[in-house]
C-alpha positions as CSV (number, residue, x, y, z in Angstrom):
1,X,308.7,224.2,98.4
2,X,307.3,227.3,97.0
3,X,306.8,226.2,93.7
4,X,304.9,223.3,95.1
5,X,302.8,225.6,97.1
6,X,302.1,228.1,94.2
7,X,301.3,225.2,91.3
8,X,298.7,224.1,94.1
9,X,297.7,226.8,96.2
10,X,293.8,226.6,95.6
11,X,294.1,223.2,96.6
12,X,295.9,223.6,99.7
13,X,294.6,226.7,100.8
14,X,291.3,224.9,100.7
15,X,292.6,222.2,102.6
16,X,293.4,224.6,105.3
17,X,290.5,226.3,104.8
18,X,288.5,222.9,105.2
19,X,290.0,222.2,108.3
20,X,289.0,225.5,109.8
21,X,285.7,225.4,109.1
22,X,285.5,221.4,109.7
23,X,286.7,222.7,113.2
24,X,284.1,225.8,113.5
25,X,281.7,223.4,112.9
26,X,282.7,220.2,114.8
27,X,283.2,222.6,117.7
28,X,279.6,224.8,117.8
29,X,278.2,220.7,117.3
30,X,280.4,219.3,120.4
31,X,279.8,222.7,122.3
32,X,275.8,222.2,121.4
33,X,275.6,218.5,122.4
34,X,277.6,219.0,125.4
35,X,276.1,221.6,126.7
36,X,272.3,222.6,125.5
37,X,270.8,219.6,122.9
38,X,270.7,215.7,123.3
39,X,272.0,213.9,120.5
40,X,270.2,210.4,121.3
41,X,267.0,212.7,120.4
42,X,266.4,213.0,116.2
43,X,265.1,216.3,116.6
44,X,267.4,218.2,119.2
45,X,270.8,216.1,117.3
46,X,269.3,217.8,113.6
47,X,269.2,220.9,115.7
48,X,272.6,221.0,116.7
49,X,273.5,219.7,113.2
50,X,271.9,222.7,111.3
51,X,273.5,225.3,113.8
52,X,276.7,224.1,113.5
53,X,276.3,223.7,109.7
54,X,275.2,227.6,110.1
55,X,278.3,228.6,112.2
56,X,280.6,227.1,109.2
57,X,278.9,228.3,106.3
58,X,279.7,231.7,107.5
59,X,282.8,231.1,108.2
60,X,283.1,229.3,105.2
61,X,282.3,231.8,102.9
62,X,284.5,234.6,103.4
63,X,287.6,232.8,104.4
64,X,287.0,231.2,100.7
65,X,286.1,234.3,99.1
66,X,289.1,235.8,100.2
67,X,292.0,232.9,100.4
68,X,290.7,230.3,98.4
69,X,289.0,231.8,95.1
70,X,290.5,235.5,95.8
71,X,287.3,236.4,94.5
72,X,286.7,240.0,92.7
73,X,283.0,239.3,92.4
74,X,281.2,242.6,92.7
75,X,277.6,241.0,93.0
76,X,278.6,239.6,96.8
77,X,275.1,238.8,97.2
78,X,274.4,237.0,94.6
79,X,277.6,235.5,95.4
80,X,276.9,234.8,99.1
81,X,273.7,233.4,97.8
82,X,275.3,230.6,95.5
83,X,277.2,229.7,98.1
84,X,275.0,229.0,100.8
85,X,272.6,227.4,98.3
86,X,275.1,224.9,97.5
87,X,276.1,224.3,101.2
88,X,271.9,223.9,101.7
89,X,272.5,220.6,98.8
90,X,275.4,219.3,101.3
91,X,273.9,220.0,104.6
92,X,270.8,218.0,103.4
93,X,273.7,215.2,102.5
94,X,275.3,215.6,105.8
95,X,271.5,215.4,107.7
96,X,270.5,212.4,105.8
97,X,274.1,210.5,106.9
98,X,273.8,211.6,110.1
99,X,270.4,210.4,110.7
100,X,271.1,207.3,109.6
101,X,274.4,206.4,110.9
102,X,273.2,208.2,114.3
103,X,269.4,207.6,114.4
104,X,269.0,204.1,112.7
105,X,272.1,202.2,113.1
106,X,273.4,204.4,116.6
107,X,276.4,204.7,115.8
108,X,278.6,207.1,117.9
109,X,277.1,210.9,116.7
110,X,281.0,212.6,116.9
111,X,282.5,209.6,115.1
112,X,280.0,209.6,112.3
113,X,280.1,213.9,112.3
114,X,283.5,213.5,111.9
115,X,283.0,211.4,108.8
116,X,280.7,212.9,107.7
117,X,282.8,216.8,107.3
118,X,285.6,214.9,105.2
119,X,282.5,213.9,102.7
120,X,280.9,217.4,103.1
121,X,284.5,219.1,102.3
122,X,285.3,217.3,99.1
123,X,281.9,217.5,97.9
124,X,282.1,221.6,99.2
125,X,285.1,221.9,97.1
126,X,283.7,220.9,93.9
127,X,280.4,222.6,94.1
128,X,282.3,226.3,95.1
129,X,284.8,225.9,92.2
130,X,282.4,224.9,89.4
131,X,279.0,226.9,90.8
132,X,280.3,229.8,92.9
133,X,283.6,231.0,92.8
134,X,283.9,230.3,89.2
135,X,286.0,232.3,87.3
């Protein structure tokens, strides 16, 4: 079990990772919708979109700085900034899915979220191992 864990332990630890973060943000969305924003309104559901989007890219980054990559990048800005640019290319992904499986074909907003984070991950993945944490 070990071996399997150290042949693929970017891969899993991203996984878990993923989750974490798919949970930081499915939680500020639910916690947003629930408590302060209406989700039947484009504006207020984008709202609680982009906060929650905000809430995991934070989290995001240094949970894959550290556990993921184990990145030794001294430039953490420049860094931090990489990053969050390429979340900015996925949030607009996730905004556009949302609006239209919410917005134009009304779907269910958590069901289409939830969706949406498993496309958001895999795509998140690629774009932090080729752009950002590169080695």
């Amino acid at each position: 079990m070990k071996d399997i864990y150290l042949k693929y332990k970017e891969i899993i630890n991203y996984l878990v990772i993923g989750v974490l973060t798919t949970l930081v943000s499915l939680i500020t969305y639910y916690i947003l919708v629930k408590l302060f924003l209406d989700a039947s309104n484009a504006i207020q559901l984008q709202v609680a979109n982009v906060l929650s989007w905000m809430c995991a890219v934070l989290f995001a980054y240094f949970a894959n700085r550290k556990f993921v990559f184990e990145s030794k990048n001294s430039h953490k800005l420049k860094e931090f900034t990489s990053f969050v640019t390429s979340r900015i290319l996925t949030l607009l992904m996730d905004m556009l899915i949302m609006f239209i499986g919410v917005t134009v074909l009304k779907f269910n907003d958590k069901i289409i979220k939830l969706l949406v984070q498993v496309i958001v991950t895999i795509v998140n993945y690629i774009l932090s191992k080729w752009f950002v944490f590169k080695k």
